[in-house]
DODRENMI-502905 format. One record per residue: residue in three letters; z, y, x of N, C-alpha, C, O in turn. Coordinates in steps of 0.001 Angstrom, whole numbers, plus 524288, in hexadecimal, padded with zeros to 5 digits. Atoms other than C-alpha are relative to their C-alpha. Layout:
ALAZYXZYXZYXZYX
...
This chain:
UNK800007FB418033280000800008000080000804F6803577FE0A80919801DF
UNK7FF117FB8D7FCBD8034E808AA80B3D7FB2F80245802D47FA3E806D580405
UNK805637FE4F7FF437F59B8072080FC27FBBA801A47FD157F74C802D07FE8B
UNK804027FF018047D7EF51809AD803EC8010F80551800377FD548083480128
UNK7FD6F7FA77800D77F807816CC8027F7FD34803778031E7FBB7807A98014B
UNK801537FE727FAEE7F2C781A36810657F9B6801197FFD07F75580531800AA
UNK807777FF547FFC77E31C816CC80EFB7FF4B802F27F9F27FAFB804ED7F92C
UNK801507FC638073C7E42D81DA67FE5D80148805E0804AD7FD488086880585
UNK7FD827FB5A7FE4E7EC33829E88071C7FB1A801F78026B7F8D0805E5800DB
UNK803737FE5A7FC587E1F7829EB812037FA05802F67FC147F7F2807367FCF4
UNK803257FE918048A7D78182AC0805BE7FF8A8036E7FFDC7FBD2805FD80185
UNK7FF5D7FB54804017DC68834997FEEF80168804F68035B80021809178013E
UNK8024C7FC6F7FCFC7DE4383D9D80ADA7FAAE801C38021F7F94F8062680388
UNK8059B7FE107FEDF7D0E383D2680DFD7FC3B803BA7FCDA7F820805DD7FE27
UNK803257FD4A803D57CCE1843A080248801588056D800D07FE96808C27FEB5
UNK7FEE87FB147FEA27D41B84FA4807E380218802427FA298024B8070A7F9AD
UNK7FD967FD36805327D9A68527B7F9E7804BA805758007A804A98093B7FD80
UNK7FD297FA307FE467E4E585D02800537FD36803317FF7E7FF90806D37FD65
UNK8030E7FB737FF357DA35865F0801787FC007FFEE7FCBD7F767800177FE22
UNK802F58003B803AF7D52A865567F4F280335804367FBE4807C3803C57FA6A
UNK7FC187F8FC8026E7D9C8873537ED82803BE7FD527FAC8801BC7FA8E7F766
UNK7FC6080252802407E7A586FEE7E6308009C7FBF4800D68055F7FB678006E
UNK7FFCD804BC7FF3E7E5C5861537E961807087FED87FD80808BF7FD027F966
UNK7F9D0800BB7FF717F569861827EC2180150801787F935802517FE007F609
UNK7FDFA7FDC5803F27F88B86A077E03B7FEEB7FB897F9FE801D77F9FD7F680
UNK7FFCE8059E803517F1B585F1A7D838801757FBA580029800F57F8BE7FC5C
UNK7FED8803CE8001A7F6A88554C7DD15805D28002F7FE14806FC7FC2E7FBAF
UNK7FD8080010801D08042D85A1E7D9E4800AB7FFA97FA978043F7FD4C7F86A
UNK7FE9D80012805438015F85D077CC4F801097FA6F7FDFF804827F80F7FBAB
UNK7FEE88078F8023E7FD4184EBA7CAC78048E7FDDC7FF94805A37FB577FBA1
UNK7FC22801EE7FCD580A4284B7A7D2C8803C1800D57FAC88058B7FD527F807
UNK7FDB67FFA1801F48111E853107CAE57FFDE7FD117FA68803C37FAF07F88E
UNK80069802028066B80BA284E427BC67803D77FB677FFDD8073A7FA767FC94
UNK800D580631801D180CD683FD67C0698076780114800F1809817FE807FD79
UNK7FBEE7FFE37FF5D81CCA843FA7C58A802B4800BF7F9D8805907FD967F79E
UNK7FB057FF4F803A18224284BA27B9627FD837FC837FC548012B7FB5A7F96E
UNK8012E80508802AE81AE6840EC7B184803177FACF7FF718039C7F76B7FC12
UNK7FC028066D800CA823CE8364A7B51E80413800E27FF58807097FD577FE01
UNK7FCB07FEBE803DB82D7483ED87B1788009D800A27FB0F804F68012B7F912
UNK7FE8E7FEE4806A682AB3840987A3007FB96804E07FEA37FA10806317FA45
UNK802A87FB95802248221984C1E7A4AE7FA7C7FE9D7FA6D7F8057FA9F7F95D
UNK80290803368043B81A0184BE8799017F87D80490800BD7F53D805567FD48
UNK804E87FC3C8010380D84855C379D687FCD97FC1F8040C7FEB87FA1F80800
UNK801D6803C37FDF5801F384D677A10D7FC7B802AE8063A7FBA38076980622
UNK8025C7FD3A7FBF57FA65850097AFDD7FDB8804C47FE137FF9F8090F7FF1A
UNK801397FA458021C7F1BB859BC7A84B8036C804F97FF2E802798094C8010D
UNK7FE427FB18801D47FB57862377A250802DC802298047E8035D806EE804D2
UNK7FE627FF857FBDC802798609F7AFC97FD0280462803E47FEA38089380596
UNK804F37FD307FE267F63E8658C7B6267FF9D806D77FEF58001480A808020B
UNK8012F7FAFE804D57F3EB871457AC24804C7804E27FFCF803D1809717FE9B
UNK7FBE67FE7E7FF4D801D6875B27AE0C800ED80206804A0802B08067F804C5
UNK7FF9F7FEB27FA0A802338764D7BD497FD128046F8012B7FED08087680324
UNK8057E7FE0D7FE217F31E87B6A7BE6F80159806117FC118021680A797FDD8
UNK801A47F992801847F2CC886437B35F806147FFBA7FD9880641803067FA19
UNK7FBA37FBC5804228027C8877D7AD587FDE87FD7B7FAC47FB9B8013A7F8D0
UNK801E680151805117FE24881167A0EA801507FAFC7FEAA7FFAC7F6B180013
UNK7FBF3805C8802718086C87869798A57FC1F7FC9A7FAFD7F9637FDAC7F72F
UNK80152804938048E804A286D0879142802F87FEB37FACC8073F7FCA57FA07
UNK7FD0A7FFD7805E68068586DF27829A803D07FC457FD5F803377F7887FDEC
UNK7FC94803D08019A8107E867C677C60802C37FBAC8027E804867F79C8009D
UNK7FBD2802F47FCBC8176986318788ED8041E803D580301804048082180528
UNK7FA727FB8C7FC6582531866E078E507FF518025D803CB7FC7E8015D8078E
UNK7FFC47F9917FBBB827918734B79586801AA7FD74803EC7FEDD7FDD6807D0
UNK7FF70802C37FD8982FDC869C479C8F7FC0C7FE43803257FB42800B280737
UNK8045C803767FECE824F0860E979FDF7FDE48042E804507FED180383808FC
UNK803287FC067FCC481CB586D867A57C803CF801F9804BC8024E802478094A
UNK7FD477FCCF7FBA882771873BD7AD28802677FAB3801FD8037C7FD7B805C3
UNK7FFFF8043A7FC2682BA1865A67B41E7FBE27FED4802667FC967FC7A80688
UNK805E1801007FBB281CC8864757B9737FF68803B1801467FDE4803EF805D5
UNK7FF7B7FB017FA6F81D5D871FB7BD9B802618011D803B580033802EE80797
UNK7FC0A800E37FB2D82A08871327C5CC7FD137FB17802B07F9F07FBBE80646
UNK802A1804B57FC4D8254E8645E7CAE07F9CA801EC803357F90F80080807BE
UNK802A47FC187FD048198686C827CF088004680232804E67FE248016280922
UNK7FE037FB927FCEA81F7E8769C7D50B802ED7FE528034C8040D80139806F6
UNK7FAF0802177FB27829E486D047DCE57FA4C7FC46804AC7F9AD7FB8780961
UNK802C2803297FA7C81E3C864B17E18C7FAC680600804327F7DD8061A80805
UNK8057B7FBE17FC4C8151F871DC7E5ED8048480240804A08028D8042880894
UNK7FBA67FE7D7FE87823BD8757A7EBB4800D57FBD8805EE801D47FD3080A70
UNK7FD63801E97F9B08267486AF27F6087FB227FD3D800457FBE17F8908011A
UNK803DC7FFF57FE588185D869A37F77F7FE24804C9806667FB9B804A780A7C
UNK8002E7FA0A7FBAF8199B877D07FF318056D7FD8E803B0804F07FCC580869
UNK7FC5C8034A7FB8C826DB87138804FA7FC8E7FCDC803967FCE87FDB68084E
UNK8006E804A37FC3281F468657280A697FD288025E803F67FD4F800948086C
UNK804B97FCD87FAB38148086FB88124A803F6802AD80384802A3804D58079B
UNK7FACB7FD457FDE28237A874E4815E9801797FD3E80565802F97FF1D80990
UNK7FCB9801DC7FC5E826FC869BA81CEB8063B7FE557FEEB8090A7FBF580204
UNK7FB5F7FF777FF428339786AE38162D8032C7FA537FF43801357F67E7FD20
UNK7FBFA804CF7FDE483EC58608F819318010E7FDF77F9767FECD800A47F629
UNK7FE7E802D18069E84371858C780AC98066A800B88025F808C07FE68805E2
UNK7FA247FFB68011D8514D85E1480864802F1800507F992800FF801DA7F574
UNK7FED97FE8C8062A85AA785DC67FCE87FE94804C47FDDE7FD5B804327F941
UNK7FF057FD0A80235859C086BD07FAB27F97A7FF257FDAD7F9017FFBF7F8ED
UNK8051A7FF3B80034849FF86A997FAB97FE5B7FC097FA8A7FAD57FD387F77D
UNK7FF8E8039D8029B84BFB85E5E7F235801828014C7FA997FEFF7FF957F6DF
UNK7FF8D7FBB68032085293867617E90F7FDBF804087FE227FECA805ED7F9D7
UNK8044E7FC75801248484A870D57E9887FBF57FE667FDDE7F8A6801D77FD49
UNK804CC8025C801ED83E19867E77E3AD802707FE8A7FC957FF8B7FFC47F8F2
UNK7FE2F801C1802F284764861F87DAB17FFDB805637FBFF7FEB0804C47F75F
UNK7FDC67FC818035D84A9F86FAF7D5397FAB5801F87FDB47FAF4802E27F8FD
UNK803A48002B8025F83B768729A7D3937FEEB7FBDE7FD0F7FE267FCE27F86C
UNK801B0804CC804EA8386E865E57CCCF80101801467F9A17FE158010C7F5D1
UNK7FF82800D1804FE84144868497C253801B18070A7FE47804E3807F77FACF
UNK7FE367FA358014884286878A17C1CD7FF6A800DA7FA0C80348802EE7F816
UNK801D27FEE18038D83CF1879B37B59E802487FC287F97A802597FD0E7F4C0
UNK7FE6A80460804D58423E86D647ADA4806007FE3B80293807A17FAC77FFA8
UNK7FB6D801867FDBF84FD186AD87B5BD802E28029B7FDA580171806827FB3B
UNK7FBED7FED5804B885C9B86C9D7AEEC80454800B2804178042F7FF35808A9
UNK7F9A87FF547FEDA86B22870817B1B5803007FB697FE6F801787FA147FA13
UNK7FEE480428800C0874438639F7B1BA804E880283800ED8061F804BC80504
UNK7F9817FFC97FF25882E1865CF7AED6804087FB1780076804707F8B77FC4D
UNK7FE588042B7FF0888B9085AC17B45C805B9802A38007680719807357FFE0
UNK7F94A800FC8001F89AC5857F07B5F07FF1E80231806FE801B78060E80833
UNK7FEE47FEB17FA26897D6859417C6A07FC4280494800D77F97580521804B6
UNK804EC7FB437FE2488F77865AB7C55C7FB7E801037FC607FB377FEA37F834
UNK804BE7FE8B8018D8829B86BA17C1A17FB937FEE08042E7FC187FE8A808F3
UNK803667FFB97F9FA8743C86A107C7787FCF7801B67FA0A7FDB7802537F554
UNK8046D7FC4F8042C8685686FB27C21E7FA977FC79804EB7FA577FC0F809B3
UNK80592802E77FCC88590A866FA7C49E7FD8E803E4800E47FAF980406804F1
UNK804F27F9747FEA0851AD875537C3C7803D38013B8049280519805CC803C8
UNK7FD337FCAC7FB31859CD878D87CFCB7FEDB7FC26803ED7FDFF7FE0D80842
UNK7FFA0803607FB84858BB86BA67D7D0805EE7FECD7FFAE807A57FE5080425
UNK7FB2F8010C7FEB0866EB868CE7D5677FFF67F953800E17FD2D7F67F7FE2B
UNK7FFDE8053C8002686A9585AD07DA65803337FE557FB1080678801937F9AC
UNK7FD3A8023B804EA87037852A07CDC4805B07FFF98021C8067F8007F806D2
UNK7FBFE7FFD07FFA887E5B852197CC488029F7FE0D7FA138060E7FFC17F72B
UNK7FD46804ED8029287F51845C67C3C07FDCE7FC5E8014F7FB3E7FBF28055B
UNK801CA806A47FEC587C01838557C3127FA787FEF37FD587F975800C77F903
UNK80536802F68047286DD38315D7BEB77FF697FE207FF498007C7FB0C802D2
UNK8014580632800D6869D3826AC7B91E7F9C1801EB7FCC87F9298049D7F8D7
UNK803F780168802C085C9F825467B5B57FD427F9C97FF6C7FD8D7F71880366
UNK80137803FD7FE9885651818F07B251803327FBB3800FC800FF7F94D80486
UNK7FB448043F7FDB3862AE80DE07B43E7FECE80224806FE7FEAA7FEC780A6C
UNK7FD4E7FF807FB298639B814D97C1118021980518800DB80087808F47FE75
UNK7FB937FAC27FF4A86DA781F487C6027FD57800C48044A7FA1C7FDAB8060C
UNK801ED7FB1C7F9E786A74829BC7D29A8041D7FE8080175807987FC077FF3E
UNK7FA357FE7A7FDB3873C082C087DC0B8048C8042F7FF1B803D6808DC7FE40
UNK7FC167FC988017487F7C831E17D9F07FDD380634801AA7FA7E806FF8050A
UNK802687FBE77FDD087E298413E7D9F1800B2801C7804177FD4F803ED806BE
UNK7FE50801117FAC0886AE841207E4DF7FDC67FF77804C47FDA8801DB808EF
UNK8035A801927FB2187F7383B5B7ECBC7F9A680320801D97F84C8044080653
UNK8026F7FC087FDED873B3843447EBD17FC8D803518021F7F7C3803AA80261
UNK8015C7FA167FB838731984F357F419801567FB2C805B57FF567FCB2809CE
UNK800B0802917F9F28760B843CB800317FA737FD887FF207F5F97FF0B80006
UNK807018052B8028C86AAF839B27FB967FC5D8046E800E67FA748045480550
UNK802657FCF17FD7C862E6845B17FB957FE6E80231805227FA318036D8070B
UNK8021E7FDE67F9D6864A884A12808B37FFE17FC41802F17FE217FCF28075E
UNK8043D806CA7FB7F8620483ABB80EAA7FCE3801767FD657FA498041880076
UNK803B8801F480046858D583A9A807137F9C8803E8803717F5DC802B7805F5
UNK803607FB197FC22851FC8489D80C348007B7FFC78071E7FD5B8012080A82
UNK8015B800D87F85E855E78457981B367FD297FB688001E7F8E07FC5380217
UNK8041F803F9800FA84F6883870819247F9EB80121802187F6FC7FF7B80588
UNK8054E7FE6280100843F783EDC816317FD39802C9802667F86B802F28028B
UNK801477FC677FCF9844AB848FF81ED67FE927FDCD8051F7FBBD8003A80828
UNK80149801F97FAE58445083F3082A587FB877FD737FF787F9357FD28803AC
UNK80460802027FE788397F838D38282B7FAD38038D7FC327F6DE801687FA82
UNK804E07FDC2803A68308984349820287FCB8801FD804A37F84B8032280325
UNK802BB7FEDA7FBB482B2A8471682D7B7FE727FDCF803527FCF57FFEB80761
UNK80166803C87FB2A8282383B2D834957FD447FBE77FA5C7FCC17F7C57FCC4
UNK80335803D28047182165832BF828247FBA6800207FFC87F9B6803FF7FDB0
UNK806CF7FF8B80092813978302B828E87FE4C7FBC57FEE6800357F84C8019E
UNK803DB801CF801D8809E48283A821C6802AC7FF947FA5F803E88034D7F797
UNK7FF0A8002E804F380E4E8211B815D78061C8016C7FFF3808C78039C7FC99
UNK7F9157FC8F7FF9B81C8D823F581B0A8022D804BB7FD58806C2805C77FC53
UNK7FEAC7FBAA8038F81AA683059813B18019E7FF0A7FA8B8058B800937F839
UNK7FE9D7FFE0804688182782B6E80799806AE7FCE57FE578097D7FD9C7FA80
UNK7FD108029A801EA822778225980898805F38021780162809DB7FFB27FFEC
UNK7FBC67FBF18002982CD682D6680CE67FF80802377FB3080348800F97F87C
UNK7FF4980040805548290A833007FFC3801447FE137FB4E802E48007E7F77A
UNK7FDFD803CC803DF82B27826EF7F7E0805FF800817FFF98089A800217FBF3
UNK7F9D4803B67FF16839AF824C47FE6A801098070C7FE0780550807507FBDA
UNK7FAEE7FA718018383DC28356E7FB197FECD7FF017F94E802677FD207F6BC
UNK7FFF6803198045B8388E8325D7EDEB802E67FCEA7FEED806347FE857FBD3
UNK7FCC9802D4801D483F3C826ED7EC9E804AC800F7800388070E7FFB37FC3E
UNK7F92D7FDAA7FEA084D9B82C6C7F215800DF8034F7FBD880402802B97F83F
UNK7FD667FB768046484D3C838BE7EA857FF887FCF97FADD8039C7FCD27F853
UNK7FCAC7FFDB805DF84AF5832D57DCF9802387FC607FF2B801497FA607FAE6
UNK7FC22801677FF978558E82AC37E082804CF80282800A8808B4801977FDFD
UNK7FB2A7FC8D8001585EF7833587E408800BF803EA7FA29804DD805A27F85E
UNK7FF2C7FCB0803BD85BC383B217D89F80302803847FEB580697803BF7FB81
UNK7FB7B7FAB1800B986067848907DB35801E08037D7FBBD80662805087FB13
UNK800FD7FD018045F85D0F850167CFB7802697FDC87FAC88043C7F9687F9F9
UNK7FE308024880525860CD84FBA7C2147FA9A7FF197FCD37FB067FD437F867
UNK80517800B4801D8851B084F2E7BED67FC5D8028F804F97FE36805AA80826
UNK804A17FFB17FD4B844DF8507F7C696800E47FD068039E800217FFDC8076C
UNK7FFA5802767FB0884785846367D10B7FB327FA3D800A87FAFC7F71A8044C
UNK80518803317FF1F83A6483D747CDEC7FD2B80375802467FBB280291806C4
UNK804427F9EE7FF4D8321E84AEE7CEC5800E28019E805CC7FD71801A180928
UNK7FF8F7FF1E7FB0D838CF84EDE7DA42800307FBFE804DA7FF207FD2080967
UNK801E6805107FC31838AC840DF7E1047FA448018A802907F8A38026480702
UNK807598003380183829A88421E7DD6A7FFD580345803D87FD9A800EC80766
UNK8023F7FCB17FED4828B984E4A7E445801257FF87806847FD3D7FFBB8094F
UNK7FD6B800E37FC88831BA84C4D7F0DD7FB857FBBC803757F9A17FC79807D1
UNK802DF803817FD968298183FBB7F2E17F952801EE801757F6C08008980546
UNK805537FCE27FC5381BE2848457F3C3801AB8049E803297FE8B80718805DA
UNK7FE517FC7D7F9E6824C0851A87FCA17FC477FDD6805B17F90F7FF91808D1
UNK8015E8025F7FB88822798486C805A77F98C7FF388014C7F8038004A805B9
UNK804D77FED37FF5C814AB84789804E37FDC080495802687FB07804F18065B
UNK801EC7FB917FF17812718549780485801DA800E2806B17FEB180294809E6
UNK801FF7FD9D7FBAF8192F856168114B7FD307FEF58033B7FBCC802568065D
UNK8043D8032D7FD0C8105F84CD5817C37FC5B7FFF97FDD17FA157FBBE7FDFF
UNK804F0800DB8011E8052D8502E811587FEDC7FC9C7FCE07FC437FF107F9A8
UNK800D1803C3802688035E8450E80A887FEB8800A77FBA88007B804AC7F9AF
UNK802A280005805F07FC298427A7FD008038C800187FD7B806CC7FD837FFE9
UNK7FAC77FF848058880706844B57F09E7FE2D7FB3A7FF7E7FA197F8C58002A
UNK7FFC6805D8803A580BBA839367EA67800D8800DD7F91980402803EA7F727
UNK7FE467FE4F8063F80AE8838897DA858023E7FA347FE7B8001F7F62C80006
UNK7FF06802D080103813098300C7D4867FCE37FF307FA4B7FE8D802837F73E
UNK801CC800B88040980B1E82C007C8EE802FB800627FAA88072B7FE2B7FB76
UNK7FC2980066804F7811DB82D117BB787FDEB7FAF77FC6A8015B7F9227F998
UNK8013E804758023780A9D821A67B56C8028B7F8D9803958026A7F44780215
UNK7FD24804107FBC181226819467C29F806757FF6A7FDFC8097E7FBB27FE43
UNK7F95E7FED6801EB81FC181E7C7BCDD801A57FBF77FFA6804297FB8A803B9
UNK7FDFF8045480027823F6811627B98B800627FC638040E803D27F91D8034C
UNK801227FF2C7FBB08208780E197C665804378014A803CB8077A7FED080650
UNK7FD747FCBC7FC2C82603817367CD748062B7FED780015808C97FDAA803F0
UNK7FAC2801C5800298332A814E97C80D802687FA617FF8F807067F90C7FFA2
UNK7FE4F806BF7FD068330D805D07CA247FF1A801FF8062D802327FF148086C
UNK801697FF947FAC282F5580A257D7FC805528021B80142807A67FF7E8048E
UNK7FA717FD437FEE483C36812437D8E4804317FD1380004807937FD498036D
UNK7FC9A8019E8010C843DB809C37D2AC800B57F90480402804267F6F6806A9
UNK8020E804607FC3C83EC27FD707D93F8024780048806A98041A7FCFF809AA
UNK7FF0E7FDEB7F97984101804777E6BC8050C800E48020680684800B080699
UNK7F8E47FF7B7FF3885089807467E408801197F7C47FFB28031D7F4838029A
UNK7FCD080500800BB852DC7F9FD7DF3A7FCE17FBFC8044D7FE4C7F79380302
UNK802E08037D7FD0F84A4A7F22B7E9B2802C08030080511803457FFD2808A2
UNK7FD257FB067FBE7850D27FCA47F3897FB75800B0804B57FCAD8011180958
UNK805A48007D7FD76841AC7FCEE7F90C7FCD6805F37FEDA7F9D8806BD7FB2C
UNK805427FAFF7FF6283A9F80B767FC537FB1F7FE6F7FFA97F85D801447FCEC
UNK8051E801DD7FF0682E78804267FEFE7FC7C7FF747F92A7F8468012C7F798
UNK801E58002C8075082CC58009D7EEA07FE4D807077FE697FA83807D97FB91
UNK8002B7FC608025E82DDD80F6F7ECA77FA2D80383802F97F6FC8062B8008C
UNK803377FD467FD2D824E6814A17F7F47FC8E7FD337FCD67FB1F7FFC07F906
UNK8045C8021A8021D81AE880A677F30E7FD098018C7FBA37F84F801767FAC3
UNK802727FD8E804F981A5E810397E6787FDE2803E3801937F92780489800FC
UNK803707F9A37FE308171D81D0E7EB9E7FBC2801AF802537F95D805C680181
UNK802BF7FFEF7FE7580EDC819F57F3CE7FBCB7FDFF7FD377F7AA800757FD68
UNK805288011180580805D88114C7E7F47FE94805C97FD7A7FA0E807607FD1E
UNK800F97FB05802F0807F281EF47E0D07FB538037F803167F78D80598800FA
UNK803377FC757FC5680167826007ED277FA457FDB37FFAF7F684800897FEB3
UNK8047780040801627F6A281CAA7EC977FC1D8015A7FB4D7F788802C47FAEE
UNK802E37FED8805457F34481E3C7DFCE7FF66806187FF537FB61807A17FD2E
UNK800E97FA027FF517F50082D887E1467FAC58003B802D37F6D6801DA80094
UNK803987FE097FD327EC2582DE77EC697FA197FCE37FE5D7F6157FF6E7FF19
UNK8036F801B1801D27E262823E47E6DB7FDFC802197F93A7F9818017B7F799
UNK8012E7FC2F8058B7E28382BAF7D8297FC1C806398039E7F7BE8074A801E9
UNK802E37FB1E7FDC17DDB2839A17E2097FA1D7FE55802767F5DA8008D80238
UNK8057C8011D7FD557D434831627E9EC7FAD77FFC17FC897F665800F07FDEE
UNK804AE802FD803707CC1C82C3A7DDE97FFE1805547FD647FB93805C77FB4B
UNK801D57FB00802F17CD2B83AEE7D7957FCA78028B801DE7F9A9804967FEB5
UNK8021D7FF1C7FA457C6EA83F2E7E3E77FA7D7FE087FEB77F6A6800A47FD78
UNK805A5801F4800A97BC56834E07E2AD7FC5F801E37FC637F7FD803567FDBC
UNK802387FDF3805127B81A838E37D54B7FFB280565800A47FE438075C7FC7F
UNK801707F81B7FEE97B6F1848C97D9C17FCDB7FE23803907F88F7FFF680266
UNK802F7800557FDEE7B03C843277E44F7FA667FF807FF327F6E4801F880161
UNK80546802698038B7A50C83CDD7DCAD7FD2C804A97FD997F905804177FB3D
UNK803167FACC801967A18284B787D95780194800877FAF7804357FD637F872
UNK800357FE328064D7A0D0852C97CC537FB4B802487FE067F9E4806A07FF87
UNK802F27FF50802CF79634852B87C3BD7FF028032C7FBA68010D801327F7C6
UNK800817FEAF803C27919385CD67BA45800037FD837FBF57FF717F8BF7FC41
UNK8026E802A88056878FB6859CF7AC908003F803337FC448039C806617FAF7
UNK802AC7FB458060E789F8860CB7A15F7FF3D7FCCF7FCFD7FD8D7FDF67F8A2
């Protein structure tokens, strides 16, 4: 699989697509659709599209809906300009993407040990359970966080070939385990994990929303087997199929365009 990833990658650079006007900017939108999609969002690629490009909401869907694919937008065009930065993955920065994700739809949470707020980036300060499974205590954290950001930090500068992608799979996989937030911590996984791309250049990864079922046997599979390798694998199928969906769009513009009257 790793060689397939490698000779589809080699492909789909050849076509020089970076330097094709917006290329990037579309590829996020996509990124983005297929992300707040597997959250619940209910506006389809089009209206996604239509919204980004001209400002123009899709009738008879939540305001919600529109303003969660615009923050998600705005966080991935955000540490897109980070990754040309160079900059290091820290909690506070971690926080700074968290707090764009959900600016617009994030809430105030009143608890017995405190307050946090998701439009701010506050870390949670209760317990989760989603799914028959619990997070880590909240306690815990703000530490888990910072292994998990020195981690990352040691080897985000020495990783090359598929090593990249598969440093993206494993911060992905940590953070929406640790599950800092009181909401946005798929979205911001999502986004963290094309950090890494971006700073190496590398092609974005989309997680498909029609894989969703997928994806979360892949997660879940990967805690209880206590195996990274199940989770990278997925990501890396996802990448093929990303980069083999651009190649064949490619082909078909290639083949020219024909009048018709």
């Amino acid at each position: 699989m790793w060689k397939e990833l490698n000779k589809v990658k080699q492909d789909y650079l050849k076509l020089d697509l970076q330097n094709v006007i917006d290329y990037e900017k579309f590829c996020m939108i996509s990124i983005v659709w297929h992300s707040t999609k597997i959250e619940g969002c209910s506006l389809t690629e089009t209206d996604t599209k239509v919204l980004l490009e001209n400002d123009i909401t899709a009738a008879g869907k939540p305001l919600k809906d529109h303003l969660m694919v615009k923050d998600h937008f705005y966080a991935f065009q955000f540490i897109s300009e980070q990754a040309r930065q160079k900059r290091k993955i820290t909690v506070d920065f971690i926080k700074e993407i968290g707090s764009m994700v959900m600016k617009s739809t994030g809430s105030y949470t009143n608890t017995i040990l405190g307050n946090f707020d998701t439009s701010k980036g506050d870390l949670r300060l209760a317990q989760v359970y989603v799914d028959k499974k619990y997070f880590p205590d909240f306690k815990k954290v703000p530490s888990l966080l910072e292994q998990l950001c020195n981690s990352i930090n040691e080897k985000i500068d020495i990783v090359t070939n598929e090593n990249v992608l598969k440093l993206a799979a494993d911060i992905h996989y940590n953070f929406v385990n640790i599950h800092p937030f009181g909401d946005g911590n798929g979205r911001t996984a999502r986004l963290l994990m094309n950090y890494i791309q971006l700073y190496h250049n590398e092609p974005l990864i989309k997680i498909f929303t029609e894989d969703r079922v997928e994806y979360i046997d892949a997660l879940n599979l990967t805690e209880s087997k206590n195996d990274l390798e199940i989770f990278r694998s997925f990501v890396a199928k996802q990448e093929i199929k990303f980069l083999k969906a651009e190649i064949e769009k490619f082909k078909k513009l290639d083949k020219g365009f024909t009048l018709m009257f």
